[in-house]
C-alpha positions, 0 to 999 in steps of 0.5 A: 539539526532540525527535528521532526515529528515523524509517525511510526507504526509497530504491527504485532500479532495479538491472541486474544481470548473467545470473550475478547474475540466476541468484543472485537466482532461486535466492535467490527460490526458496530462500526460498520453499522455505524458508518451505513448510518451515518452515510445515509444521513449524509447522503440525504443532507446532501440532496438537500444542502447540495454541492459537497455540504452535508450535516455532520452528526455524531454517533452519540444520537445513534445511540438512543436508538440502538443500544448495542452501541454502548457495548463498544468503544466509542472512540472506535465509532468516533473514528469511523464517523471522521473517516466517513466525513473524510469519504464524502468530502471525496466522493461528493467532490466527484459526484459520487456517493461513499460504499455502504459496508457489508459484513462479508465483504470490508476489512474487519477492523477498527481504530481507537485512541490513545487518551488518559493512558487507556491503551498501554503495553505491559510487561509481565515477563520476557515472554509474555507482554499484554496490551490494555484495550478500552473494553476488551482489556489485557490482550496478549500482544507478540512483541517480535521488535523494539517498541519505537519509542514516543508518544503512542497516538492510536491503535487498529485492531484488525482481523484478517481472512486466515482468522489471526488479529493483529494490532498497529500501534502508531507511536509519534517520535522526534526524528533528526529531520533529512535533508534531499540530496542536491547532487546526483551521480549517474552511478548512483541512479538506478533504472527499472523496466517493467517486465512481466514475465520477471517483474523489473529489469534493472539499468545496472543489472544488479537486480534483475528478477528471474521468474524463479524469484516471483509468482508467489501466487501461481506457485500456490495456485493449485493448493489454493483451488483444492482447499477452495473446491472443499469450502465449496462442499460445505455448508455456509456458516457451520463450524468446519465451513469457517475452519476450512475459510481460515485455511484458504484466507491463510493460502492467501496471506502467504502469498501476500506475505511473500510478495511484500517479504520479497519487494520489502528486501529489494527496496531496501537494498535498491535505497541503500546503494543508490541515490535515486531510482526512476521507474515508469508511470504505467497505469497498472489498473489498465494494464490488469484489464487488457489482454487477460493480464490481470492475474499476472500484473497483480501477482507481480506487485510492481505498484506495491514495490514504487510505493516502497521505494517511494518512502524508503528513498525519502527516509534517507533523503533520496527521490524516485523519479516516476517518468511519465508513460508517453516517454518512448523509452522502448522505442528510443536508441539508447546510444544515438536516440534514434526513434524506432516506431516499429518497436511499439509492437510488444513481440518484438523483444530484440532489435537492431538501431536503423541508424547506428546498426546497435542491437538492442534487448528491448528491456535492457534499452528501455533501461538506459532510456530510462536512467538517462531520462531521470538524470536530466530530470534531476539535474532539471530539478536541482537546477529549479525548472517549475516543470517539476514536482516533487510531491511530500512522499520525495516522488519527482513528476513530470507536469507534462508530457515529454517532447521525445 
């Protein structure tokens, strides 16, 4: 058996101390000085050079002109100098210029690398453990897992709004690589249906979603509104304003962390019982915009939850099959494939088939269009039809829009 390097990523809380803290903001805002200068730069040289060209130039000269830089890891600005290069390469292609940062607006975070073991866990005892960080030192790290193993490659030290640091350490370990399935059982291909009111359907009906499960943000909606209304009385930069701001980043996350908890778990199952699972291609963003759907289609997660079954299903040699959003699977009879133009109006819920007389719940349909769409695809697929592409995320796509 082949094997592969593979990234793994550990995220732990860390606590660090006030002296600690002030290190990490002045490394968050250092970055973020640094990428506004760099994008200056490379916006100038790009009216000049023109097309997508510009000079690629290094912290190192900023530098002499703004000595706090030199306070900071320099790998941390190091990274942000790649990751701007990576920004323009992007935006320039499309015409577009790069976002300067702003201090109350960007994620406070920063990356740095592992080099001449300048980044290490030590162990002291069972119940404390430390991460040594360039500049910042013996920080303590919460270990609530096993340490993946391998070579540690990088770190991201980030603060997030309720006030906690966390760091991510990204470890590079040797992984027995996997092999795609070539056969695909009908029972072992799982549909879901987008549904708003309760997030998916499912094809086999084993996890269908009721609205009890979800709505992690409606649910905290009010106790959000009532710790907002008290920040709002408050004067902007005092202590008690960023005490009462922790507390309403806070409301937030455990509505983030319930949602992630919850598609996390279904996922898991989802790419332990089946061999692969098709969802619809829907434009989520466009859906957010229309009919004041916003709060509700981002609320759900459903994107959150394509992007897990995508790499939870490759890790175990399986696809998810994203059928394309022209496919009429809610139109479509499921048992004689007749055509129901009227069904295009979303209030009809339940319909009768013009032609074979069979009643249809218009999400349990859209289901088993759905399943048997992916089917053919896959056999399609295994059967080498070029119509297909499989992306290096194990997502099957369709080139074109289906005929149907």
């Amino acid at each position: 058996m082949a094997m592969v390097k593979v990234n793994k990523v550990l995220r732990c809380r860390i606590k660090p101390e006030p002296a600690q803290r002030i290190i990490f903001w002045k490394t968050f805002g250092c970055c973020r000085k640094t990428w506004n200068l760099l994008l200056d730069e490379r916006i100038k040289s790009n009216r000049e050079l023109g097309g997508v060209k510009f000079k690629n130039t290094t912290p190192a000269h900023l530098k002499k002109s703004y000595k706090y830089l030199n306070e900071v890891d320099s790998l941390a600005l190091a990274n942000t100098q790649l990751e701007l290069n990576q920004a323009c390469k992007r935006q320039f292609a499309k015409g577009k210029n790069p976002n300067f940062k702003r201090k109350g607006r960007d994620k406070r975070s920063y990356t740095t690398n592992a080099t001449n073991n300048n980044i290490r866990l030590i162990h002291k005892s069972d119940t404390l453990n430390l991460l040594r960080l360039p500049k910042a030192g013996d920080v303590k790290i919460i270990l609530h897992r096993n340490i993946p193993g391998g070579e540690l490659k990088h770190v991201t030290i980030k603060e997030t709004a309720s006030g906690k640091f966390y760091a991510s350490l990204v470890y590079e370990v040797q992984k027995e690589e996997v092999k795609l399935k070539e056969h695909f059982a009908a029972d072992k291909v799982e549909a879901f249906d987008y549904s708003m009111p309760s997030l998916i359907v499912s094809s086999s009906g084993s996890f269908d979603v009721t609205e009890k499960d979800i709505k992690w943000y409606r649910k905290l909606e009010k106790k959000l509104s009532c710790a907002q209304r008290k920040l709002s009385r408050m004067k902007y930069g005092s202590h008690n304003y960023w005490k009462q701001s922790h507390k309403v980043g806070a409301i937030h996350e455990k509505a983030a962390n319930r949602r992630k908890d919850f598609l996390h778990k279904l996922s898991h199952k989802v790419a332990d019982n089946f061999d692969a699972a098709a969802v619809e291609d829907i434009n989520l963003q466009v859906m957010a915009k229309a009919l004041n759907f916003g709060k509700s289609v981002y609320d759900n997660g459903f994107g959150m939850l394509r992007n897990f079954l995508a790499y939870k299903l490759q890790a175990k040699g399986k696809i998810l099959v994203k059928i394309h959003p022209l496919y009429p699977s809610s139109q479509l009879c499921s048992h004689c494939k007749t055509k129901n133009p009227e069904v295009k109006n979303l209030a009809v819920r339940e319909w009768d088939c013009p032609v074979c007389g069979h009643h249809h719940h218009r999400d349990k349909n859209a289901c088993e269009n759905l399943k048997d769409h992916a089917i053919e695809l896959l056999g399609r697929w295994t059967s080498g039809d070029s119509s297909l592409i499989l992306t290096p995320q194990g997502v099957l796509n369709e080139k074109k829009a289906p005929t149907s």
